[in-house]
Backbone bond lengths (Angstrom), bond angles and torsions (degrees), N, CA, C in turn:
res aa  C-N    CA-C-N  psi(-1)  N-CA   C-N-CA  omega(-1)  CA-C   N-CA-C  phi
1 X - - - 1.436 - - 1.528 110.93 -
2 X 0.998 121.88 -38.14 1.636 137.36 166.82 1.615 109.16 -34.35
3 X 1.462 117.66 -39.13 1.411 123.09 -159.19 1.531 90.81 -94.16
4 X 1.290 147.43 -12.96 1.335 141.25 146.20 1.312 133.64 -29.43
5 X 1.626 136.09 -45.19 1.273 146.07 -141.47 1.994 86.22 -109.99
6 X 1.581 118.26 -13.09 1.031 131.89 162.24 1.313 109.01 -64.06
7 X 1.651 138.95 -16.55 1.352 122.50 -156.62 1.642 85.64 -142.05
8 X 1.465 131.27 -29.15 1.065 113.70 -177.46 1.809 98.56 -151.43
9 X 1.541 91.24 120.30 1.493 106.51 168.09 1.290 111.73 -109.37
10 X 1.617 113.10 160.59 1.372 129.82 177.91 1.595 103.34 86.97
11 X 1.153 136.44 -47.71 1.541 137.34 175.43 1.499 127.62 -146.27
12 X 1.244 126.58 116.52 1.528 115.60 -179.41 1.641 102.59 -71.86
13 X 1.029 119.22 101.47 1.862 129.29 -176.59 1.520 90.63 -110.35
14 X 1.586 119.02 28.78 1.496 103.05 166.96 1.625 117.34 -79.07
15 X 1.453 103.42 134.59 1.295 99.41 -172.13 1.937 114.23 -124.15
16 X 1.313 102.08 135.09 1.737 99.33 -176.49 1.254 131.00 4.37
17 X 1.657 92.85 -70.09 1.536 128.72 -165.13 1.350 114.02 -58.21
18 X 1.396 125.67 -31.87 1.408 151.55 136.08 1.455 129.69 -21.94
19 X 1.043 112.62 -22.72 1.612 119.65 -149.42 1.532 100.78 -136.78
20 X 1.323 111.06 123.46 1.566 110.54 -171.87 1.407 90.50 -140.74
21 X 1.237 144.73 67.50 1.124 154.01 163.58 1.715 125.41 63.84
22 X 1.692 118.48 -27.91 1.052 129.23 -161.14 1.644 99.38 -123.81
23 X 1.774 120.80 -37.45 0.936 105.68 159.72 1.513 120.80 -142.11
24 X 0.982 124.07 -175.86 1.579 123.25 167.06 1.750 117.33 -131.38
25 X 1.797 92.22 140.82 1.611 94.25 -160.16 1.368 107.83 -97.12
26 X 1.332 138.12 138.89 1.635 119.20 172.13 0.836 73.75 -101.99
27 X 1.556 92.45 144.55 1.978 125.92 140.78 1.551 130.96 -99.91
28 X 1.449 96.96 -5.41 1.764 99.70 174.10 1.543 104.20 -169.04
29 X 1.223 84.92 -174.27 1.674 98.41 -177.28 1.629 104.18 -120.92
30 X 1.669 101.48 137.65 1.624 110.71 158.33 1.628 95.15 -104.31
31 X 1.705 102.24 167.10 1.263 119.81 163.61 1.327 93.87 -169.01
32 X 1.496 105.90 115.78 1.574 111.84 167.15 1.139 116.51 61.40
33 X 1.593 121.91 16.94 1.398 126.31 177.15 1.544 100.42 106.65
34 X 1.149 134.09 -23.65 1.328 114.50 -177.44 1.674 128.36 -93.59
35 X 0.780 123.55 114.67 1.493 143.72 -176.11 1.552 106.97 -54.59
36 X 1.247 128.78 135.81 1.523 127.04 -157.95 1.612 96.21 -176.08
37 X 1.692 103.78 152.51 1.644 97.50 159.79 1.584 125.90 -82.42
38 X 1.094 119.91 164.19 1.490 120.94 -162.04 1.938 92.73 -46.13
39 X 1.794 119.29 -171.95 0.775 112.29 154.99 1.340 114.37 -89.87
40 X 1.626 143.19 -5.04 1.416 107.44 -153.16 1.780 78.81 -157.80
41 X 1.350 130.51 -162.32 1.147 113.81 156.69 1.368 125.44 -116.04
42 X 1.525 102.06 1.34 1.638 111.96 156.92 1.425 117.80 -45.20
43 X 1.613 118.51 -49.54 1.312 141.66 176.52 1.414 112.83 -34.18
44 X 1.757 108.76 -43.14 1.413 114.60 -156.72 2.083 91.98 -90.63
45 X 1.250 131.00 10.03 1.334 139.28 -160.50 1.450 89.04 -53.91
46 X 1.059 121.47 175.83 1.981 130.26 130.97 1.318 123.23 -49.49
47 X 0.944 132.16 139.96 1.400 115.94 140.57 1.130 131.52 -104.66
48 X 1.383 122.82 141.18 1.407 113.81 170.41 1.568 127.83 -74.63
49 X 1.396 113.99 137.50 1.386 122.11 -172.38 1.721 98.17 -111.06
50 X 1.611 101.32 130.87 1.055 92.76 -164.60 1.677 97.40 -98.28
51 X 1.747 114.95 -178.82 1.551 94.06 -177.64 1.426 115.53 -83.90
52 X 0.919 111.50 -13.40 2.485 96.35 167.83 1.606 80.58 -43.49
53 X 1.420 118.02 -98.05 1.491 150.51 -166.89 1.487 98.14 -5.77
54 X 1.678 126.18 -74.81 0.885 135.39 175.98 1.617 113.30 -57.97
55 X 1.391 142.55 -16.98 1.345 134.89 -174.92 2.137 84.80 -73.86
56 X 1.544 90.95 -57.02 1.563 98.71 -169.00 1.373 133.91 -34.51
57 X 1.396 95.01 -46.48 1.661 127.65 -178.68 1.578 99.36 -60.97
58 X 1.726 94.85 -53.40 2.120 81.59 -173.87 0.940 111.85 -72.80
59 X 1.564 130.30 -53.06 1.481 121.86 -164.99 2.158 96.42 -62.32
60 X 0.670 169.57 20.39 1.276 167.74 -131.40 2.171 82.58 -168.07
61 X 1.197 121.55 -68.00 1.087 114.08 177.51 1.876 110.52 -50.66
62 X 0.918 123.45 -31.86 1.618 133.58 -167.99 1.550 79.75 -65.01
63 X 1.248 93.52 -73.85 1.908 107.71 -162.49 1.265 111.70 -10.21
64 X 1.775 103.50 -54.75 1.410 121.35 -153.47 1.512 119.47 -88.48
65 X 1.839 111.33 -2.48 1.244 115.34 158.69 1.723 92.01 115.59
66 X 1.376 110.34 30.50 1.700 113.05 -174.14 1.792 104.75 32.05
67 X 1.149 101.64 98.32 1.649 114.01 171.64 1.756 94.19 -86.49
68 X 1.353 99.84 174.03 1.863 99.00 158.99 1.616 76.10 -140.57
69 X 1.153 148.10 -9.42 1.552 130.08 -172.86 1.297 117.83 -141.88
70 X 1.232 119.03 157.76 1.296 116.89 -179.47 1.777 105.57 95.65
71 X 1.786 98.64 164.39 1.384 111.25 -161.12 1.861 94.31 -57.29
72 X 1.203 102.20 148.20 1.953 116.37 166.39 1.703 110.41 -55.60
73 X 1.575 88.21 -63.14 1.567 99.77 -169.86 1.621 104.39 -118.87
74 X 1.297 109.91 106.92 1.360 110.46 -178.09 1.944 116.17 -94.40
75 X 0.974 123.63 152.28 1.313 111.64 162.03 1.753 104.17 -91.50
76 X 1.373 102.13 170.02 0.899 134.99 165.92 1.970 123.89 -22.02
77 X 1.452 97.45 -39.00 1.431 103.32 156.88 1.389 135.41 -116.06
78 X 1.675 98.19 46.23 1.814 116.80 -160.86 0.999 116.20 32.26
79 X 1.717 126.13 50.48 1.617 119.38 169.58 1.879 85.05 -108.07
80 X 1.435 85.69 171.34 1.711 87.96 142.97 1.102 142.75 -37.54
81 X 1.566 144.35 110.93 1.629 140.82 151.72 1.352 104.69 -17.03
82 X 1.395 134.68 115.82 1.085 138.41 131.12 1.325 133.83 -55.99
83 X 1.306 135.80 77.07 1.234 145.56 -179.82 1.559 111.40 -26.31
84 X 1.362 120.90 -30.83 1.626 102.22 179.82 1.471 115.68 -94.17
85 X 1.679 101.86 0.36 1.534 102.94 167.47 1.671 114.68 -87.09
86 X 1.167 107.59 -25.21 1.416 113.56 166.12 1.213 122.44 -45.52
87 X 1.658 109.23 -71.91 1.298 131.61 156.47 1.583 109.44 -21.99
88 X 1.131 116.01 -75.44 1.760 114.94 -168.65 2.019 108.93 -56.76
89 X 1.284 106.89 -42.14 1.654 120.46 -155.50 1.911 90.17 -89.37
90 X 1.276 133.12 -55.89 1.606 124.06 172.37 1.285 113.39 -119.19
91 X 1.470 145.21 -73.82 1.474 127.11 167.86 1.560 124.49 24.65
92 X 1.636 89.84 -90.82 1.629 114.87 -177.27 1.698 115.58 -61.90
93 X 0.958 112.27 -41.72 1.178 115.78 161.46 1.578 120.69 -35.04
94 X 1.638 97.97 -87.22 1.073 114.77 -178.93 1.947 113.93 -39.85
95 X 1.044 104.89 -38.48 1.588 125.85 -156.13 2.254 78.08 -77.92
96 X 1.097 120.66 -53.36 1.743 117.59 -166.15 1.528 91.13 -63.39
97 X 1.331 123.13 -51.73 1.249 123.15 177.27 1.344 117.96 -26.08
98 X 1.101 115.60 -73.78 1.819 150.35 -175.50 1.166 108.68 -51.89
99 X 2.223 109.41 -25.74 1.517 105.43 -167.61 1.536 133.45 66.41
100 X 1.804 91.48 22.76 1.274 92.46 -178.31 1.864 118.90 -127.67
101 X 1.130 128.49 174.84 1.032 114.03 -150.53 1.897 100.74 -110.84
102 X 1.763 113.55 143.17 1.251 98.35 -176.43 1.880 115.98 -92.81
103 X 1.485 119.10 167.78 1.026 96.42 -150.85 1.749 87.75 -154.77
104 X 1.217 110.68 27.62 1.575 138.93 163.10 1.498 109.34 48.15
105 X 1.124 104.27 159.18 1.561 115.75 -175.01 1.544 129.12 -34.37
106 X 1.227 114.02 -22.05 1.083 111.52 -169.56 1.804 106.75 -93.21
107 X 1.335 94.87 -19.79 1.507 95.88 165.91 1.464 126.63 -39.37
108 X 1.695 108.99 -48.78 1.130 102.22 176.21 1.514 122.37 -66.88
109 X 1.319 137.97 -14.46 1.372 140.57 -138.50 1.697 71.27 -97.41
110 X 1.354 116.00 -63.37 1.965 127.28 -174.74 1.551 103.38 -41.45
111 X 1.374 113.13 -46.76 1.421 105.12 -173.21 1.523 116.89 -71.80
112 X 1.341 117.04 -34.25 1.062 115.38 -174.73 1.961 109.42 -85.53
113 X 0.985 119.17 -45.55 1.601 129.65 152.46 1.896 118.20 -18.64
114 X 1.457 81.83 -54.55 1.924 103.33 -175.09 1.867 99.12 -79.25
115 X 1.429 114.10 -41.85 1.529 95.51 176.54 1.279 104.27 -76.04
116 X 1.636 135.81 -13.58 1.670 98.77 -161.21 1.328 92.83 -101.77
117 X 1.435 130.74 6.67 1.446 143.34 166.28 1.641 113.48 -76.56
118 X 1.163 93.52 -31.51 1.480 119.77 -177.55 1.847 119.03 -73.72
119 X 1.445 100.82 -2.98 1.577 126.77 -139.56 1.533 92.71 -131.50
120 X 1.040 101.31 -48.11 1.733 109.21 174.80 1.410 97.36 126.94
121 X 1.560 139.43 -2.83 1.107 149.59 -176.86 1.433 94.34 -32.78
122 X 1.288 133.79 162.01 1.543 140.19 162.07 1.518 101.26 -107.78
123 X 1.234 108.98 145.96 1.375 139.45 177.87 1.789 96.03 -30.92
124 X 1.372 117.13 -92.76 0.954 126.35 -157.63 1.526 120.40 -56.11
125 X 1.601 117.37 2.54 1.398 121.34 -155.33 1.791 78.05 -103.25
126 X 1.809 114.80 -47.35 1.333 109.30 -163.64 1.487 100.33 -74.91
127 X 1.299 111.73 -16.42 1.977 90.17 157.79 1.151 134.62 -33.48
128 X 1.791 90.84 -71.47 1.488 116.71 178.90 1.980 113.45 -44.44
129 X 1.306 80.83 -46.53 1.786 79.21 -174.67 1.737 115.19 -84.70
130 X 1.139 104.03 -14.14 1.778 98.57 143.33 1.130 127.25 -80.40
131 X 1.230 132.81 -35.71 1.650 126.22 -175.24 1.257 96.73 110.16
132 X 1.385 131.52 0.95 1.820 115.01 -165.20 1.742 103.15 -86.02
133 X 1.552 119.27 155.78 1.122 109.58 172.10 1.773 106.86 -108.69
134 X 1.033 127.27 31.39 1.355 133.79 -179.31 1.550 112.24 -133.86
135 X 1.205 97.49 110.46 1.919 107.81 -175.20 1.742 102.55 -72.91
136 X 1.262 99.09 -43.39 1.675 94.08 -179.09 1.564 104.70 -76.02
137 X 1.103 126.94 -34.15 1.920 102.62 -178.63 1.567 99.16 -71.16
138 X 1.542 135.44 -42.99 1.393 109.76 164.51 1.172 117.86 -26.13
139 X 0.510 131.28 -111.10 1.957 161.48 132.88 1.708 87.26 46.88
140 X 1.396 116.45 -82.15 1.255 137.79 -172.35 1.574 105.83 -51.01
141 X 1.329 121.34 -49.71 1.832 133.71 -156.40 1.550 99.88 -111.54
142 X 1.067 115.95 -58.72 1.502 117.45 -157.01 1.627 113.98 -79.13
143 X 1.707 103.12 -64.65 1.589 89.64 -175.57 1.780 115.23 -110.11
144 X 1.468 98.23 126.67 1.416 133.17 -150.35 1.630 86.55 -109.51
145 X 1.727 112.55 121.59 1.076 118.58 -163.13 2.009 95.93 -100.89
146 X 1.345 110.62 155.03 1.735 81.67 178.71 1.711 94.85 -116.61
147 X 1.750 105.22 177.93 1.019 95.03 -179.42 1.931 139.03 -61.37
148 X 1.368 101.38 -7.18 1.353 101.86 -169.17 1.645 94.66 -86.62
149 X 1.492 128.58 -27.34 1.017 117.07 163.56 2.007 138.07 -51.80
150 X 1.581 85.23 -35.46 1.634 106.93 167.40 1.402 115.79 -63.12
151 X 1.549 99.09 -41.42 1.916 98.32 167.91 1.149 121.44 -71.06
152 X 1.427 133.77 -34.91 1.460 151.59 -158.32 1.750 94.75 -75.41
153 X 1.667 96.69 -48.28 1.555 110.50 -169.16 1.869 100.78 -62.70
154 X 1.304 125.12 -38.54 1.271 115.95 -171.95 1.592 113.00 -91.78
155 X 1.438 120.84 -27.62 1.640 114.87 157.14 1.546 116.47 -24.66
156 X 1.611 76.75 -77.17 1.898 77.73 175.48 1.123 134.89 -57.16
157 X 1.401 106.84 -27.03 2.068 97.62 158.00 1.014 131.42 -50.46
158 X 1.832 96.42 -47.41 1.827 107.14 172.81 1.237 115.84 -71.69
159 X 1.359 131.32 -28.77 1.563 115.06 163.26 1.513 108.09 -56.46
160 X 1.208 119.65 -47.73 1.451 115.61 179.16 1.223 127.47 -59.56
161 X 1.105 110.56 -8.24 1.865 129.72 -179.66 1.457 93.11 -93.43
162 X 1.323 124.34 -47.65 1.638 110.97 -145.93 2.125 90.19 -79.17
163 X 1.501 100.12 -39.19 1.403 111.24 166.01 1.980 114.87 -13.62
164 X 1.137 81.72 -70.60 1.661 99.89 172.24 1.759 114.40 -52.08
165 X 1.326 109.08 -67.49 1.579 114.21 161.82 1.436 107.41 59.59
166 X 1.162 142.81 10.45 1.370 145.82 149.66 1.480 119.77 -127.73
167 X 1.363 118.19 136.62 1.404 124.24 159.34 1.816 116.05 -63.15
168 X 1.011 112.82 143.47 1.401 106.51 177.23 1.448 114.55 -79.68
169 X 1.447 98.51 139.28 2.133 109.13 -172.04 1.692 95.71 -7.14
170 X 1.756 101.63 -86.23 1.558 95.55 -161.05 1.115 134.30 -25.47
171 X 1.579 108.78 -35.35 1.766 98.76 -168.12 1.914 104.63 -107.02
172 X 1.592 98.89 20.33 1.700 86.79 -167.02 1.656 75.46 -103.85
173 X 1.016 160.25 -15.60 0.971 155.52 -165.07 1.669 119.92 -37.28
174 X 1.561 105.00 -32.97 1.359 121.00 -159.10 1.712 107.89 -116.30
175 X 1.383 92.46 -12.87 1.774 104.96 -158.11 2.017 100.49 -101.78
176 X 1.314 87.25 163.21 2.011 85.31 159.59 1.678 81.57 -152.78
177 X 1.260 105.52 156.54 1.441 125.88 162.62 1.662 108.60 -101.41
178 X 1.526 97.98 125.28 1.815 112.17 168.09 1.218 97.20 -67.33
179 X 1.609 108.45 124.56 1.381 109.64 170.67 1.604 113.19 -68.46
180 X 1.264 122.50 -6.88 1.791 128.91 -164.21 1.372 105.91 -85.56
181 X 1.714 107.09 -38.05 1.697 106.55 -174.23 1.625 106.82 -117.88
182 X 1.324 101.53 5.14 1.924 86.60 -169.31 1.345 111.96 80.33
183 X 1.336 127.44 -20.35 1.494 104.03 -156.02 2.045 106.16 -104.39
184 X 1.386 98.56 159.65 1.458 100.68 -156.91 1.515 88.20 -74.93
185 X 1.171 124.77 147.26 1.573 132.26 141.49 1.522 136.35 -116.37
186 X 1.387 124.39 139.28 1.196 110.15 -162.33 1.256 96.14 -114.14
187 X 2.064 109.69 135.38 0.920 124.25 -167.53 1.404 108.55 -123.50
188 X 1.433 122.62 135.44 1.135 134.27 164.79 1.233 158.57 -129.40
């Protein structure tokens, strides 16, 4: 359920009718109660539900007396969950508890962006599976590379360098490599 607030912030307006086991379709946007069309039409994509997500969703659908319609997660006065009431009433709570610090909705969209980047996912696929219609603000906002990736990323260059393992004629002309350290020396 966690991997949700990744696909829709400001209101869970997920609704039954939507949801066919593999994915779920938005048709609009809440914010703060107000009902609107998506912003973009990337927004209105599928999403894919993966199967944790989907085991969750049904047995949680069972719970509730197998609906096929109507809101998923209702509050208290069968509207939509408002996500920033969530946030204030368990979230935050939980999060002071834990001693840990909050770091707002969009965190999740980055976290999940950065693992499937993290995965070998390609750029343009974790678009699609966000809903964004801008490859460069992904790119730019969402997936946040960390440092062990920056190291991982230059190993493999240097394997790919050592791959090569010769200077070309022209410039070895002057040089010999110590077989003890690898490193070129120029001899004269």
């Amino acid at each position: 359920m966690t991997t949700l607030p990744a696909f829709f912030h400001g209101s869970m307006d997920l609704r039954w009718e939507d949801y066919d086991g593999k994915t779920l379709n938005v048709m609009q946007s809440v914010w703060e109660g107000i009902v609107s069309e998506t912003k973009t039409n990337a927004s209105q994509a599928p999403v894919p539900v993966v199967r944790n997500l989907a085991r969750v969703l049904d047995a949680f659908r069972f719970a509730k007396g197998n609906p096929t319609s109507g809101v998923m997660f209702p509050a208290t006065n069968n509207k939509p969950l408002r996500l920033n009431n969530e946030l204030r009433s368990r979230v935050l709570p939980a999060l002071r508890k834990a001693q840990l610090k909050w770091e707002g909705w969009h965190a999740f969209r980055r976290g999940l962006a950065t693992n499937l980047h993290d995965d070998g996912v390609d750029d343009h696929t974790i678009k699609a599976i966000l809903r964004h219609s801008s490859l460069s603000v992904i790119q730019r906002s969402y997936i946040k590379t960390v440092p062990r990736q920056a190291i991982e990323a230059m190993d493999r260059f240097d394997q790919k360098l050592d791959t090569l393992n010769a200077l070309p004629d022209e410039l070895c002309k002057e040089c010999e490599t110590d077989s003890a350290s690898g490193q070129v020396e120029r001899v004269n």
